[in-house]
LOPA-951375 format. One record per residue (C-alpha): residue in three letters; x negated, y negated, z negated. Coordinates in steps of 0.1 Angstrom, whole numbers, plus 5000, padded with zeros to 4 digits. Layout:
# LOPA-951375
AlaXYZ ...
# end
This chain:
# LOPA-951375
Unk512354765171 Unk515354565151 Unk516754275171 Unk515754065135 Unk511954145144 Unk512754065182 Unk513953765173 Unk510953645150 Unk508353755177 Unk510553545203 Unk510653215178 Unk506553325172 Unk506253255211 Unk508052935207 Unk506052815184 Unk502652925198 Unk504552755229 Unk505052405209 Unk501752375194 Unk499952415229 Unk502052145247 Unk501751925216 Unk497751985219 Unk497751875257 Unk499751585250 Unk497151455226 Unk494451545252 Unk496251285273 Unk496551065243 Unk492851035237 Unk492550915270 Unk493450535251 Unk491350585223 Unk487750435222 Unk485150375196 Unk482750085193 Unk480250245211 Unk482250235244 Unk483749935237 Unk480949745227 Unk478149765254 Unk478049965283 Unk474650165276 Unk473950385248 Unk473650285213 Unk469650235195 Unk469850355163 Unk466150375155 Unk464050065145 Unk463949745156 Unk461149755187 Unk460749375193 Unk462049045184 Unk462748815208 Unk464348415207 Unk467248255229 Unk466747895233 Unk469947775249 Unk470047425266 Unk473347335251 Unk475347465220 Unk477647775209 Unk481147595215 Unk479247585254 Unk481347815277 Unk479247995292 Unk477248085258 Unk479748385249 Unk479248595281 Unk475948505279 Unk475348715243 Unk477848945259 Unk475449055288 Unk471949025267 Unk473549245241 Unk474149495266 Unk470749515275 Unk468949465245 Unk470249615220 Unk470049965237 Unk466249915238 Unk465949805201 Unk465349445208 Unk466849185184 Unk467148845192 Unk467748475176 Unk469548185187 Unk468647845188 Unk470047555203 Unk469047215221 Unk472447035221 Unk471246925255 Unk474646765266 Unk474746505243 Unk471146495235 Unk468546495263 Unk467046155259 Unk462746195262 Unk463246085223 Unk465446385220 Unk463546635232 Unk460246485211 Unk462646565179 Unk463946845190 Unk459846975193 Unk458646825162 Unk461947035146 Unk460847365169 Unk457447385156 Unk458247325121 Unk460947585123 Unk459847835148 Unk456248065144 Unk456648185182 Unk453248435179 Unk454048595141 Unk457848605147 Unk458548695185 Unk457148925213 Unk459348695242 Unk460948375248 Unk464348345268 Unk465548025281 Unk469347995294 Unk469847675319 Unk467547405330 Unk467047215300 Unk465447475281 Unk463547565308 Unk462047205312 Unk461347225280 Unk459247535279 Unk457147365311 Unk456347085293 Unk455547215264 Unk454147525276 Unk450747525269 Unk451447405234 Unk453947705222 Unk454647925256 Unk451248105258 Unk450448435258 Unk454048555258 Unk456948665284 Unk459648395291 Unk462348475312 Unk464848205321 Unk468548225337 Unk471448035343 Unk469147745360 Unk470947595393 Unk468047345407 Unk465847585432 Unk462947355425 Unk462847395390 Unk463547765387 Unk460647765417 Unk457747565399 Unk458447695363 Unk457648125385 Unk454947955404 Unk453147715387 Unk454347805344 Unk454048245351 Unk457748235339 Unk460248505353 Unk463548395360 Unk467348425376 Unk468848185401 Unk472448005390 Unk473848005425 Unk476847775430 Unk479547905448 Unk481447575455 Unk481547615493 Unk483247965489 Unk485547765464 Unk486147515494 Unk486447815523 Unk488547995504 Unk490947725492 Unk491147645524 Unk492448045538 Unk494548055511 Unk496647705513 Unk496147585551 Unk499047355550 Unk497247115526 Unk494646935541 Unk493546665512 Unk491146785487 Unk489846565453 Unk486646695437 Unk486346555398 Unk482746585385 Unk480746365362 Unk476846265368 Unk474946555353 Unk472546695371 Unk474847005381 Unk477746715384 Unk475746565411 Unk474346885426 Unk478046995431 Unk478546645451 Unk476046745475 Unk477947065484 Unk481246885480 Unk479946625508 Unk478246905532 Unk481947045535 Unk483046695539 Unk481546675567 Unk482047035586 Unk485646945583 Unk486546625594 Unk490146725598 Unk490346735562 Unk490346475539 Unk487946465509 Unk488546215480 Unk486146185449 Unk487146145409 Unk483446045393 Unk484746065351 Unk481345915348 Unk482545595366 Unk486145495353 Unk487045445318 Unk488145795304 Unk491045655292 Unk492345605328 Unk491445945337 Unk495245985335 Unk496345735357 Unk493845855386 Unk494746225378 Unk498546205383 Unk497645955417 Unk496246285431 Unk499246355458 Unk501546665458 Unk500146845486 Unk496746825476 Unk494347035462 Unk491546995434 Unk487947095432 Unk487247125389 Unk483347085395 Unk480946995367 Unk482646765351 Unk481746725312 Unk480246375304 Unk482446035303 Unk481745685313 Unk480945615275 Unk478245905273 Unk480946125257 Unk480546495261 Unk483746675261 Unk484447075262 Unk485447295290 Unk488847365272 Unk489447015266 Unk488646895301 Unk490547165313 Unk493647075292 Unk493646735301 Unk493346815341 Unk496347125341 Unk498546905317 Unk498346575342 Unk498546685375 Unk500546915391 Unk498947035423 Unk496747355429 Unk493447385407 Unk490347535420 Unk487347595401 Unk483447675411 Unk482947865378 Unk484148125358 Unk487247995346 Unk488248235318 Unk491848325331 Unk492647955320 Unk496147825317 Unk497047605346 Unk494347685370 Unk495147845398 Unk491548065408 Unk487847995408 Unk484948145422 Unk481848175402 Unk478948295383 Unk479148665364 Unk477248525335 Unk477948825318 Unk476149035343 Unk473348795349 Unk472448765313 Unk472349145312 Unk470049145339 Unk467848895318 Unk467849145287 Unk466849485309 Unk463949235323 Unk463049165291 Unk462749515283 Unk460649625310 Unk458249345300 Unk457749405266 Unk457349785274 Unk454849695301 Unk456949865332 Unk457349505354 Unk454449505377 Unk455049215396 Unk453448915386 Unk456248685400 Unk459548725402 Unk462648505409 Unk466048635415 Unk468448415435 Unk471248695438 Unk473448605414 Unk476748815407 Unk479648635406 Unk483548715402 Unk486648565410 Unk489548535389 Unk493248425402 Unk496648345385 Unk499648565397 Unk502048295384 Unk500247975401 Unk500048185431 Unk503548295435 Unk503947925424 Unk502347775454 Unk502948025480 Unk499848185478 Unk500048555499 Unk497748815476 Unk496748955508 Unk494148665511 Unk491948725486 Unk489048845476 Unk488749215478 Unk487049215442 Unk489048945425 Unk490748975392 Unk494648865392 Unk495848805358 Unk499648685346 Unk501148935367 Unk504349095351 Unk504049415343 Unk505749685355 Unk507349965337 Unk505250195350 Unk502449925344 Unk503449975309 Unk503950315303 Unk503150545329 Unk499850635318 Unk501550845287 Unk503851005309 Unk502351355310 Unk502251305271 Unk505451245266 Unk506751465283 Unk504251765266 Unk505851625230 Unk509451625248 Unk508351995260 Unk506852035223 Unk510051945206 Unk512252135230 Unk509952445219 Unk510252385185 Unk513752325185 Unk514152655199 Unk512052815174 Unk514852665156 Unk517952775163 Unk516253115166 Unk515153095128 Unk518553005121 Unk519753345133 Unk516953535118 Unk518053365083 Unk521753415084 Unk520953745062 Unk518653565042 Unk520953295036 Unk523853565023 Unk521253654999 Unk520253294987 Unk523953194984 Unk524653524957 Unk521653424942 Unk523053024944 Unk526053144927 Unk524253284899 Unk521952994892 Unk525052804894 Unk526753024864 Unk523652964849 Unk523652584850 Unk526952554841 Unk526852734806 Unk523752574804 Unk525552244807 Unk528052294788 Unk525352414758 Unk524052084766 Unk526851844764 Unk528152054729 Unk526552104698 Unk525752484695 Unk526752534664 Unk529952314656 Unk530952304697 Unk531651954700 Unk530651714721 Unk526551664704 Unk524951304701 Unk524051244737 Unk526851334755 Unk529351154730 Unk526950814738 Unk527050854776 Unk530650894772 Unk531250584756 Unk528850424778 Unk530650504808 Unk534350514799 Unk534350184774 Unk533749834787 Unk533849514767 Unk537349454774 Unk538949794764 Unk540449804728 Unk539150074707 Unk536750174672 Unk533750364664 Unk533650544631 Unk530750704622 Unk531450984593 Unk528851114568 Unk529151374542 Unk528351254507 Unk525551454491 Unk525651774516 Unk521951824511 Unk522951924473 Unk525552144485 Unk522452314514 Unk520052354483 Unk522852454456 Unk524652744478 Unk522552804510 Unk522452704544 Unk524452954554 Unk527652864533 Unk526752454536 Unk526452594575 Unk530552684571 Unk531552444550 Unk530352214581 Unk531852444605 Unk535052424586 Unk535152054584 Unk534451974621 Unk537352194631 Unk539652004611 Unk538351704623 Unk538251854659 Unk542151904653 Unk543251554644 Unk540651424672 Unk542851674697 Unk546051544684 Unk545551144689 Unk543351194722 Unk540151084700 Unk536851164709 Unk534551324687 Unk531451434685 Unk527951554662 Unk525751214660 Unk523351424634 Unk522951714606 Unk526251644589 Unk527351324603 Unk530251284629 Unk530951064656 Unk534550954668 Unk536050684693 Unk539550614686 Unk541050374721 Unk543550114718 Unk543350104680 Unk541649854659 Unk541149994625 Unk539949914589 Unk538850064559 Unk543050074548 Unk544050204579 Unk546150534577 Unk543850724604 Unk540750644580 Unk542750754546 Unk543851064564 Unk540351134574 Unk538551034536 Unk541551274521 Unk540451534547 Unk536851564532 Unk537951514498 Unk540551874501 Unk538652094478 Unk537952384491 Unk537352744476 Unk534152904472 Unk534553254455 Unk535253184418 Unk534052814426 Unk535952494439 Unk533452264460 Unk534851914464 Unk533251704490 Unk533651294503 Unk532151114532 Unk531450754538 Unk532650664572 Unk531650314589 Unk533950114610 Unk533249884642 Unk536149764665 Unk536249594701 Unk535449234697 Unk535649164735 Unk531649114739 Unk530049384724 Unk528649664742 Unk529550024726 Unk526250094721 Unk525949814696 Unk529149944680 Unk527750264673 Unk524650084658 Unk526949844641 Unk529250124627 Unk526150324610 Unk524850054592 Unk528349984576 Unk528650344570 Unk525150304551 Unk526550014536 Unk529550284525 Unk527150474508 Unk525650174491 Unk528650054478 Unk529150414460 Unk530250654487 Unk533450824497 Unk534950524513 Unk534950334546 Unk533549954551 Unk533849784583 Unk531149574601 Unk531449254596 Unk529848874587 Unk528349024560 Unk526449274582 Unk524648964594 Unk522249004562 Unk520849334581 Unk520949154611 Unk518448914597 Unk515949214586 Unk516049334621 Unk515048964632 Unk512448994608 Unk511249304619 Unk511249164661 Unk509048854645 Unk506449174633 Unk506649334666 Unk506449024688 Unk503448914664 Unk501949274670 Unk502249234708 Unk500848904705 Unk497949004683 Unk496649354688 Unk499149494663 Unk499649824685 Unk497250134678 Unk498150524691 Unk497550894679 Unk497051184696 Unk498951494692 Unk497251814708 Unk498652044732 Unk497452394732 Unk497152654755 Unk499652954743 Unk496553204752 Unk493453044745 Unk494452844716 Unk492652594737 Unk493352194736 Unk494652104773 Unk495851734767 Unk497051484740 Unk500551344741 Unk499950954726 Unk501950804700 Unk502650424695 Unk502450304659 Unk502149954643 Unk499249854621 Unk502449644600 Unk502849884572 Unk506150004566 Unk507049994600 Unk507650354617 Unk508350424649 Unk511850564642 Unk511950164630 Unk510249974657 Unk511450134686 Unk514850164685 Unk514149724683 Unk511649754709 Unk514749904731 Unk517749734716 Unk515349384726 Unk514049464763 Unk510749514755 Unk509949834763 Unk508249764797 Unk505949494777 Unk505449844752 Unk505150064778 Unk502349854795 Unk500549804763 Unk500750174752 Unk499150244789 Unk496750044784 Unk495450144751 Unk495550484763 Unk493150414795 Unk491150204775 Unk490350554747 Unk490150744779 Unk487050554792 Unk486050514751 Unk485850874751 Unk484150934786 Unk481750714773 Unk480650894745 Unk480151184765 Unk483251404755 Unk484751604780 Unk488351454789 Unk491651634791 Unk494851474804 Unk496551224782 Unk500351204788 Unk502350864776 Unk506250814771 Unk507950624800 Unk511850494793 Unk514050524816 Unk514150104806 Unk510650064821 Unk512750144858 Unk512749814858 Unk508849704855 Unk508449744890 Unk504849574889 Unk504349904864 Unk502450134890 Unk500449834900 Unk499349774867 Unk498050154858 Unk496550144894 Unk494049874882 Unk493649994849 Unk492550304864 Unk490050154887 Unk489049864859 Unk488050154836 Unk486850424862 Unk489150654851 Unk490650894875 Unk494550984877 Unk494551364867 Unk493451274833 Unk496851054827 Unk500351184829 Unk503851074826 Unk506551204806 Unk509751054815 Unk513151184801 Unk515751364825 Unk518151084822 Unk515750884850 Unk515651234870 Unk519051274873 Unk519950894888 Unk517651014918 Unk517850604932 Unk516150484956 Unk513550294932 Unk513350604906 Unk512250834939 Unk509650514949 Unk508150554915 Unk507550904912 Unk506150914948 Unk503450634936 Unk503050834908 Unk501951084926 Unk499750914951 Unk497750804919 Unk497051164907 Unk499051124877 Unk501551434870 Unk504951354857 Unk506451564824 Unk510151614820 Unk510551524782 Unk513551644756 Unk514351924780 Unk517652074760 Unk518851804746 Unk520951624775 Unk522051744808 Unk519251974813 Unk520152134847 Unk517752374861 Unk519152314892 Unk517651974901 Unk514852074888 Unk514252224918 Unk513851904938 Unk512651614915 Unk508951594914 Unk508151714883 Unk505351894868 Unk505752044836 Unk509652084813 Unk509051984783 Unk511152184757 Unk512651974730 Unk512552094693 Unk516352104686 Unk516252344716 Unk513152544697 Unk515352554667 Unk518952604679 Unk517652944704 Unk514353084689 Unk516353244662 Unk517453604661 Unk520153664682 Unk519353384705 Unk515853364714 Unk516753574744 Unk518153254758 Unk514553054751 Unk512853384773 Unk515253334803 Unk515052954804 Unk510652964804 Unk511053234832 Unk513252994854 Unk511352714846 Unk508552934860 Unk510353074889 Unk510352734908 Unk506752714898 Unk506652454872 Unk504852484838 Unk506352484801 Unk505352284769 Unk507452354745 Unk506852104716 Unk507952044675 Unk506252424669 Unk505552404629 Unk505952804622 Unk503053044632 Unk505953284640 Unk507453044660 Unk503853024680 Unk503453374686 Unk507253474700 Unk506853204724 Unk503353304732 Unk505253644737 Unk507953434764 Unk504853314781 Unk505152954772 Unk502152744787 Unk501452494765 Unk502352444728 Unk502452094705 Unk503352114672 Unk502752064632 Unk501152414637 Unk498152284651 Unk498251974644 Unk500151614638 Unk499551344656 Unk495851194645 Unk493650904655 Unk491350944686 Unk487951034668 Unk489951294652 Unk492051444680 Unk488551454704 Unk486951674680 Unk489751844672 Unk489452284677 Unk492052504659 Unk490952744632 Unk492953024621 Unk493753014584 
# end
């Protein structure tokens, strides 16, 4: 056994190693996950039909505070059994005059159909109860009503007895209050009880007064907010001394009749006086009181709903029943208590203690174990590691020789790149990327742009081949004056030339421009034959605010103007350029109109697969419906003007929108892809926009791709990266366009997040020529060695087809097949062999 497959079984043990203390940590984890049905009720879920229906008629209103735990506990008992129920309300603290109640009966009985709608009646606290008594006969017959919440023992009694009602007890736990107040804070011997003149208001009086007077060394004082103004609730509160304590009873209704809510009786007490605050009910871990002791309505209401249940399924035997033990729980504040002095010790063993800091291991020591499995994990895994690293070192040897190829390989492919194949200059992209980043508006320099006069006579009178050296012969002598005066030169087309000359501002009498017209003008020998030759060569110089893009537009139209005024000369840009200037306005008013008016309108070019002869997509074409304008025409404008994003939206859109045309008809869809500039970067509400296009139109993200051209690629920033990552997230596969005609670097393509390299024509008809089209085989077998498909597009020669058919190239788009063609044509569109 070699120590290399020692060391992989060893790092296969790590791993197994990892993985199983990773799975117990999330065994700990799921510890502190729950679902809504644990969270939600305590008993099981019903998930078959609703059994029985059942109506709540509360005494008071929702915004009550006891109302919440009250659904809380019936929905933990109900629902389990399939019993719904309704709500309604009686509003009973602000309206329980005899008129009242009349109105709220005439309003029940127009409202509520007791013997179609419901199979029981519950009633929560004593007004609702009464209410049901004295109407009992009326609506109550002939159906289970079971009350809670009710805290006068005669009424609870009378409506079992003498009404058949089944009900729960509302004990009030305002003596334990007292008792316990007193255990916990012995040093202060006044108490104040605040209560109003409800019925519960008064009942707590009569408990209040009993411990009156089985403690007469105590003294007991008495706020009635029933009897002083409410607006002097205030002054009494904050007369309340600092070593007493208060009793929060019932205490809800004014002098003036006014009802007012726990939380805002509450906040009034806690924000006047500062002395220890003791409640009889549930106080709902309020701010700024210190404990109470009181009814579990939450529990009790859940008793209610199983009762209910067993009612309506006929499993309560008893023909009375009357439950007068109530649960109850007590709740305490840590900080009030450490406040006052208040030893823990003496509480209730069941009470709840919230506001207490928490500890760290309060906070964290639960996930302990699982942290420390993921600490145990990672320590695994980074062992694993290191132990890969030493198993690759002799991988890695082999990847580096192989590196150093690929790198041989990218940089002749660079260099091909960057130079013109043929003439080995600098070609028409490089040269402008050069200028762009060497030239700024305040450097001193001038674009010439050189064109042979007439060469296309001289391809059709002697050949391509001798027009081919002719050319050959002339860039060389260009290429040689270039070298001497540290010019820069470059191919900008077929026969035309491109050259920066720095720190020079020249014009059509310069000597640099005569030496260069006299250059072209040399004849030179042919056989027998003489061919003499000119050029017309356009001028633009630094003005201080141009960019040198602009001076490379500006110095082809006054090389065109050259040629207008009769060739073989040079004419510099100038005022009387402006005249062009104003057709290109002309031509933005066309475009701007045509965005503004539907003046857009795309083909579709088929691409076809290389073995089946099969369509697989449609590359989309802008045009204009403005005839005359081409795109060659348009676009450049479009670029020169910032509005490509504003094109690239509307091209998107018209492409989605003949997506869902098509998907509509019934045709089967193939992917559509649609030219993105590297100037759209900047739309970054872009992604959003195709994102709602595809979900306006229903239209999923396969069927649209993106070609964007390598330039973007190679920035890799921050907001290119974003883009394609969104890209992908939609389903939409990105294209590399014009692959061969710029950097073209196989080497990143290896990490951007591209689909398919799409070969560029020049490339087609530069390499797949005799000789050469070696070159086109190896760069389709890289491009499928890092598992990336081919397209390889401007195919117009059936020979052309089948050699890179032969190469294995994926998809093919040219003339061949088939130009670019409107929508009803492409959909239909199958190739026939001639």
């Amino acid at each position: 056994m070699t120590k290399q497959s020692v060391l992989q079984k060893i790092r296969t043990v790590f791993i197994l190693l990892s993985v199983i203390c990773l799975l117990v940590a999330i065994m700990f984890l799921r510890q502190f996950v729950t679902t809504d049905d644990n969270t939600s009720m305590d008993g099981p879920v019903y998930k078959g039909e609703v059994q029985h229906r059942v109506l709540l008629l509360s005494s008071y209103t929702s915004q009550y505070y006891t109302f919440e735990p009250q659904i809380e506990g019936l929905k933990q008992s109900l629902d389990p059994n399939g019993i719904e129920f309704d709500v309604m309300f009686m509003d009973a603290k602000k309206h329980a005059s005899n008129e009242d109640v009349e109105t709220f009966h005439n309003y029940f009985i127009q409202r509520v159909n007791l013997k179609n709608d419901y199979d029981g009646v519950i009633l929560a606290d004593d007004e609702a109860v009464k209410f049901a008594m004295k109407y009992k006969e009326e609506l109550f017959t002939d159906i289970p009503v079971v009350f809670f919440g009710v805290n006068n023992m005669t009424l609870a009694q009378m409506a079992v007895e003498r009404y058949e009602m089944y009900g729960f007890y509302e004990n009030d736990y305002l003596t334990n209050t007292i008792e316990l107040s007193m255990k916990m804070m012995p040093d202060r011997k006044v108490y104040y009880g605040i209560h109003d003149n409800s019925p519960a208001g008064l009942a707590d009086m009569v408990l209040y007064n009993r411990e009156k007077s089985k403690h007469p060394d105590y003294t007991f004082n008495e706020i009635n907010i029933a009897k002083i103004p409410f607006e002097k609730l205030h002054e009494e509160l904050k007369a309340i001394p600092n070593d007493a304590v208060l009793i929060y009873m019932t205490c809800f209704k004014d002098s003036y009749g006014v009802v007012h809510s726990t939380n805002e009786m509450t906040n009034i007490i806690t924000a006047t006086t500062k002395v220890p605050i003791m409640r009889n009910y549930s106080s709902g871990m309020s701010d700024g009181v210190l404990g109470s002791v009181g009814m579990d309505f939450t529990a009790q209401a859940s008793y209610v709903g199983a009762l209910m249940a067993d009612l309506l399924a006929n499993r309560h035997a008893d023909e009375q029943f009357l439950s007068i033990e109530t649960p109850y729980t007590s709740e305490f504040d840590y900080q009030l208590m450490k406040k006052f002095g208040i030893d823990e010790k003496l509480l209730p063993k069941d009470a709840e203690v919230f506001n207490r800091p928490l500890t760290f291991f309060d906070m964290y020591g639960k996930i302990f174990p699982a942290v420390g499995m993921i600490f145990l994990s990672m320590a695994f895994l980074l062992m694993s590691a290191y132990v890969t690293v030493l198993v690759g070192r002799a991988t890695n040897l082999e990847l580096r020789e192989s590196k150093e190829e690929l790198e041989k390989t990218q940089e002749k492919i660079k260099y091909q790149a960057e130079h013109d194949d043929f003439l080995d200059i600098l070609n028409r992209r490089s040269a402008v990327d050069y200028l762009r980043e060497h030239l700024t508006i305040k450097h001193v320099y001038s674009i010439l742009m050189i064109d042979i006069d007439n060469f296309k006579d001289v391809n059709e009178t002697y050949g391509h081949q001798l027009a081919d050296e002719i050319l050959k012969y002339l860039s060389l002598s260009l290429e040689k004056i270039a070298e001497e005066r540290s010019w820069m030169i470059s191919r900008y087309g077929g026969d035309e030339f491109l050259i920066m000359v720095p720190k020079e501002q020249l014009d059509e009498n310069s000597d640099a421009i005569n030496e260069i017209l006299e250059l072209f003008r040399t004849p030179i020998p042919v056989g027998d034959e003489t061919i003499i030759l000119s050029c017309s060569i356009g001028i633009s110089v630094s003005d201080g605010s141009t960019l040198p893009d602009q001076h490379i537009i500006n110095a082809e139209i006054a090389m065109y103007e050259a040629k207008q005024r009769g060739r073989n000369k040079a004419f510099r840009y100038s005022e009387e350029m402006k005249k062009k200037i104003r057709e290109e306005n002309k031509i933005k008013a066309k475009i701007l109109d045509a965005f503004d008016n539907d003046g857009f309108y795309m083909v579709y070019q088929p691409q076809v697969n290389s073995m089946t002869k099969e369509v697989t997509g449609f590359e989309a074409l802008v045009r204009m419906k403005e005839p005359g304008l081409y795109p060659n025409v348009f676009i450049p404008i479009v670029e020169s003007s910032g509005w490509v994003g504003r094109l690239g939206r509307v091209t998107t859109e018209l492409v989605i929108k003949q997506l869902a045309a098509w998907k509509e008809d019934g045709y089967k869809l193939h992917p559509v892809s649609i030219n993105f500039s590297s100037n759209q970067i900047g739309d970054t509400g872009y992604v959003d926009f195709i994102r709602d296009l595809l979900s306006r139109y229903n239209i999923p993200g396969k069927y649209v791709e993106i070609e964007i051209t390598e330039g973007l690629f190679l920035e890799r920033t921050e907001q290119a990266d974003k883009l394609f990552q969104q890209f992908r997230e939609l389903g939409i596969k990105l294209l590399m366009d014009d692959f061969g005609t710029g950097y073209s670097s196989l080497g990143y393509l290896t990490y951007i997040p591209v689909d398919y390299v799409k070969l560029d024509k020049s490339l087609v008809d530069s390499y797949l020529v005799e000789g050469k089209e070696a070159f086109i085989k190896d760069v389709i077998q890289l491009v499928h060695d890092i598992d990336k498909q081919v397209i390889v597009e401007g195919v117009e020669e059936k020979w052309q087809f089948e050699k890179l058919r032969l190469f294995s190239a994926d998809i093919i788009q040219g003339y061949y097949f088939c130009r670019p063609v409107m929508p009803d044509e492409a959909i239909l569109y199958e190739f026939k062999e001639d």
